[in-house]
C-alpha positions as CSV (number, residue, x, y, z in Angstrom):
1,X,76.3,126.1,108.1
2,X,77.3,122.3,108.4
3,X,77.6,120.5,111.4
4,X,81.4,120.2,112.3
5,X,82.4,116.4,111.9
6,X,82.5,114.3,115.2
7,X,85.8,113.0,116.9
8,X,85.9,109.8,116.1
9,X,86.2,108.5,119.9
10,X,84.6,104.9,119.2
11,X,85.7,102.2,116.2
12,X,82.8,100.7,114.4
13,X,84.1,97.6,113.8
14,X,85.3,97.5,117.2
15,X,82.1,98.0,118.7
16,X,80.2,95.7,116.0
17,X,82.7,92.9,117.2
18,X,81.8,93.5,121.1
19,X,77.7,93.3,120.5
20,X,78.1,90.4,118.7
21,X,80.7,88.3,120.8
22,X,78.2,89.4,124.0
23,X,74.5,88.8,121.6
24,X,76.6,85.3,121.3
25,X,77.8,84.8,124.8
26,X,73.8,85.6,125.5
27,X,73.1,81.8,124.9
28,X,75.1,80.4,127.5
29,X,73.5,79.5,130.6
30,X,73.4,82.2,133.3
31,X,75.2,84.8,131.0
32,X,74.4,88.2,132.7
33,X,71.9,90.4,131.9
34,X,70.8,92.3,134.6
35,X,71.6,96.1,132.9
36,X,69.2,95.2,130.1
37,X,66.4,93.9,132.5
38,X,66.7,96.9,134.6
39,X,66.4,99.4,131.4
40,X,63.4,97.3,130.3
41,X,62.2,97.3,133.8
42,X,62.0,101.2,133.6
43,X,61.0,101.7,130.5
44,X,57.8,99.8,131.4
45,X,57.5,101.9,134.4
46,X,58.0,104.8,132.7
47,X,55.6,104.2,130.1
48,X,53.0,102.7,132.7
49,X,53.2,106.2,134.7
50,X,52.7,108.1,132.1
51,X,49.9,106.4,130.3
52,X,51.0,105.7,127.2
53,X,49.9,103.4,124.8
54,X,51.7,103.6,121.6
55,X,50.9,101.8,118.5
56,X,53.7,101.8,116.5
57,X,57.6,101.4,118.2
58,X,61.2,101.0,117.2
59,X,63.6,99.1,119.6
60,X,67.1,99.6,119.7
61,X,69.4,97.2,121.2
62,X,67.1,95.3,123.1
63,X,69.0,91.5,122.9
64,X,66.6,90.3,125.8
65,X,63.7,90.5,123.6
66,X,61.6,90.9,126.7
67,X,60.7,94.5,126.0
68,X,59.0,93.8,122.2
69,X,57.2,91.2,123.6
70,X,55.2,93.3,126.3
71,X,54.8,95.9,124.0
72,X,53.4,93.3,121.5
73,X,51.1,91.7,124.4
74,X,49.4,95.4,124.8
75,X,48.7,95.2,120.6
76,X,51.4,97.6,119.9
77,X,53.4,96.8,116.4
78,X,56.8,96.3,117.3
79,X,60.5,96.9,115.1
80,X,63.7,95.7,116.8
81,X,67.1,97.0,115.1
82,X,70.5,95.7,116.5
83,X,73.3,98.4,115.6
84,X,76.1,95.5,115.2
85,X,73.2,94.7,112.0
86,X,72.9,96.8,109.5
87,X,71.5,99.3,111.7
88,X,73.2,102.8,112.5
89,X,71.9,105.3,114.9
90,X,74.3,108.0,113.0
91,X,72.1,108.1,110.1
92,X,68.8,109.1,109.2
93,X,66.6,106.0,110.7
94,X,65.1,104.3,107.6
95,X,61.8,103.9,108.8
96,X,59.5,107.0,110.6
97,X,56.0,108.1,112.5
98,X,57.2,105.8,115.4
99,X,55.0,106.5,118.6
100,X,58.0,105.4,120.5
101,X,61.4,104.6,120.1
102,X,63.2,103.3,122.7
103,X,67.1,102.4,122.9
104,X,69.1,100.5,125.4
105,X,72.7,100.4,126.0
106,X,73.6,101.6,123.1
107,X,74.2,105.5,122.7
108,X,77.0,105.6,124.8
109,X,79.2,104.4,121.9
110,X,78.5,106.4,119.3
111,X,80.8,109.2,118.3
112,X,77.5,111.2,117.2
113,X,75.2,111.5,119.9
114,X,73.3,114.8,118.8
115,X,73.4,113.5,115.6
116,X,71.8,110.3,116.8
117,X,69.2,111.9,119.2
118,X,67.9,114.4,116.7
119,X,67.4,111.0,114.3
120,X,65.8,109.7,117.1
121,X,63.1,112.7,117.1
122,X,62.8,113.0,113.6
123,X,61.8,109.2,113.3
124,X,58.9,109.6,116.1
125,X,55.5,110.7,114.9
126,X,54.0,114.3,116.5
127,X,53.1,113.4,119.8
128,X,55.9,110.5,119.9
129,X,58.1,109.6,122.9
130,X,61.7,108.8,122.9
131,X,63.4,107.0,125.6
132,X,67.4,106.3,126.0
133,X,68.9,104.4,128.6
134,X,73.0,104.0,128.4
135,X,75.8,103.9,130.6
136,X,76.4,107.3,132.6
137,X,79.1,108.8,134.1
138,X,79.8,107.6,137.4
139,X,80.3,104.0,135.9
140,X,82.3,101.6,137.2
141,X,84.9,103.9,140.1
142,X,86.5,100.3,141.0
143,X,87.3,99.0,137.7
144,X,88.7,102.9,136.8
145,X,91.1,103.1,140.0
146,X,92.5,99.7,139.3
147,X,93.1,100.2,135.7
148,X,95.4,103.7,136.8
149,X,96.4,101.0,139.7
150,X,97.9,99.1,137.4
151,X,98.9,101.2,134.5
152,X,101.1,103.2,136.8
153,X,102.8,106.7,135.9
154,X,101.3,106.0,132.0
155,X,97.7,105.7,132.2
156,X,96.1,104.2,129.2
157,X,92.8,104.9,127.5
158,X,90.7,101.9,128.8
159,X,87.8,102.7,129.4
160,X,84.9,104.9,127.6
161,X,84.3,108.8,128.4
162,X,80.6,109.0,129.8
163,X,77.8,111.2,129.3
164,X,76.3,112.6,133.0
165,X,73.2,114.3,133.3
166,X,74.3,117.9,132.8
167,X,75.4,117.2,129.7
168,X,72.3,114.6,129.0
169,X,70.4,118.0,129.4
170,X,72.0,120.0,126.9
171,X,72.0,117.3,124.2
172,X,68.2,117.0,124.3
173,X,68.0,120.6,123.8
174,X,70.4,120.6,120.9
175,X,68.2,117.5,119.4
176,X,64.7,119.4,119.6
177,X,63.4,116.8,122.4
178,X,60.2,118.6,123.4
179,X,60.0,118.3,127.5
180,X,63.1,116.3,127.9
181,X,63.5,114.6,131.3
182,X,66.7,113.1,132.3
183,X,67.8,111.1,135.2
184,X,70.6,108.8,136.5
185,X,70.0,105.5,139.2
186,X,72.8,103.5,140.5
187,X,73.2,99.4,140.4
188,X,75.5,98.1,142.5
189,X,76.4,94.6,141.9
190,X,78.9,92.7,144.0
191,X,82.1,90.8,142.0
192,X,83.8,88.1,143.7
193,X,87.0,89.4,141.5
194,X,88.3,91.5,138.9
195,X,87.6,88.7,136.4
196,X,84.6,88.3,137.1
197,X,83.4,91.7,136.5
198,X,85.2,91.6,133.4
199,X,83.4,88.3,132.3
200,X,79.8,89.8,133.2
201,X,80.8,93.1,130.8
202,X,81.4,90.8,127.7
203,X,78.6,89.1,128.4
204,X,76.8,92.5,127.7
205,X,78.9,94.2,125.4
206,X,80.4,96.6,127.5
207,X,84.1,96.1,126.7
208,X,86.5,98.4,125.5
209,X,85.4,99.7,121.7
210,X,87.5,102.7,121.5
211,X,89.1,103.8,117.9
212,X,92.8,103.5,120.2
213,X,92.6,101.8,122.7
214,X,95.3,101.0,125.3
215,X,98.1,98.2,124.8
216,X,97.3,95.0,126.4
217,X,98.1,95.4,129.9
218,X,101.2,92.7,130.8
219,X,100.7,90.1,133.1
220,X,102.2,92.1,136.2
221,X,100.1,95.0,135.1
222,X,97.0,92.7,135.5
223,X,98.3,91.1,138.9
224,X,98.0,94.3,140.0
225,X,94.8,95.1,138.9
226,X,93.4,92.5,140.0
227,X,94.7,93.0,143.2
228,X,93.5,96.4,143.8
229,X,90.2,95.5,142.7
230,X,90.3,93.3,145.2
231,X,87.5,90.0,145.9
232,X,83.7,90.5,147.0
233,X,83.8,94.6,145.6
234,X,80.7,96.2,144.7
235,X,80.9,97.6,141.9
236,X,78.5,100.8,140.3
237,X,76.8,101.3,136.9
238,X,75.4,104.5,136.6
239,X,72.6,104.2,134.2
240,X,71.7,107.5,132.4
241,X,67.8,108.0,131.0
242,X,66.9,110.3,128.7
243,X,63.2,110.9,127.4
244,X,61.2,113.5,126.1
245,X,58.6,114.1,123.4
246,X,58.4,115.5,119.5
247,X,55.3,117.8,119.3
């Protein structure tokens, strides 16, 4: 029997236009980064712990390049794929017999996730290791409450529906992932404003790619965002991890 067809939740173009306005924004000095080097940071970790060496590895939306190059440094032949570049995680990967794929920011905007994850294990070689690290749910509670804040009696669809680890759970089982581990960490970073925050997402391609998305909030709408954001808020990004193994 076939699959049943996904909703379609995110737009494609939408989302290709967001990675590539935040891959460009990327070359500006100080442009923020700090979700990508704390995925990459545990990634290492992870791999480290569990003493794995691979030989052959995908990565998916890695723009830091940081990542490739430490695998590369332990002799490990490294592919990179950006999915705003000819690259879809909703199709069969055109490459396979990976020893470990790893992708970063990026599953949390495609409107087939199982179909995505069991690509992921059917690309790895027996004995291969996936790792996924996206946004979970949990993200952002300031940014949500001033959005309804300023939206009023008619709240909008602004921002993305999230994936928490419950549900991480069952998608690795529905994907085949052999001993599947899944996890979520907080990082709380502070935001002198509401448009700051909303600079720093850009910057890493976490804005608003949904297929209908909200109107434009007006500019009382926004005064009162901002204002119930309020100045010096810490803000939370859950970050959801997903691993496990093909045997």
């Amino acid at each position: 029997m076939n699959r049943q067809t996904p909703p379609h939740v995110f737009s494609a173009r939408r989302r290709n236009a967001v990675r590539q306005r935040g891959r460009l924004l990327q070359t500006r000095p100080a442009a923020a980064h700090y979700l990508l080097d704390d995925m990459v940071e545990d990634v290492l970790e992870r791999l480290a712990f569990l003493r794995t060496e691979p030989r052959r590895a995908l990565i998916i939306g890695d723009w830091t390049g940081v990542l490739a190059g430490a695998l590369r440094a332990a002799g490990c032949s490294v592919s990179e794929a950006e999915p705003s570049a000819d690259f879809s995680e909703e199709l069969p990967l055109p490459e396979a017999g990976f020893d470990l794929i790893v992708s970063l920011c990026a599953l949390d905007t495609v409107n087939d996730l199982p179909g995505a994850l069991i690509h992921i294990r059917n690309a790895l070689a027996p004995g291969g290791l996936a790792i996924a690290s996206l946004m979970g749910a949990g993200c952002l509670p300031n940014l949500r409450a001033a959005m309804l804040a300023a939206d009023g009696d008619r709240p909008a669809p602004r921002l993305h529906p999230m994936v928490d680890v419950r549900a991480g759970g069952q998608l690795l089982q529905r994907a085949g992932w052999s001993d599947p581990v899944i996890d979520s960490r907080p990082l709380d970073v502070r935001f002198s404003s509401l448009d700051s925050l909303v600079a720093d997402l850009r910057a890493q391609g976490l804005t608003n790619v949904l297929n209908r998305p909200g109107p434009a909030l007006t500019r009382e709408a926004l005064s009162t965002a901002r204002t119930a954001f309020g100045v010096r808020t810490v803000e939370r990004f859950e970050i959801l991890t997903l691993s496990g193994w093909r045997r």
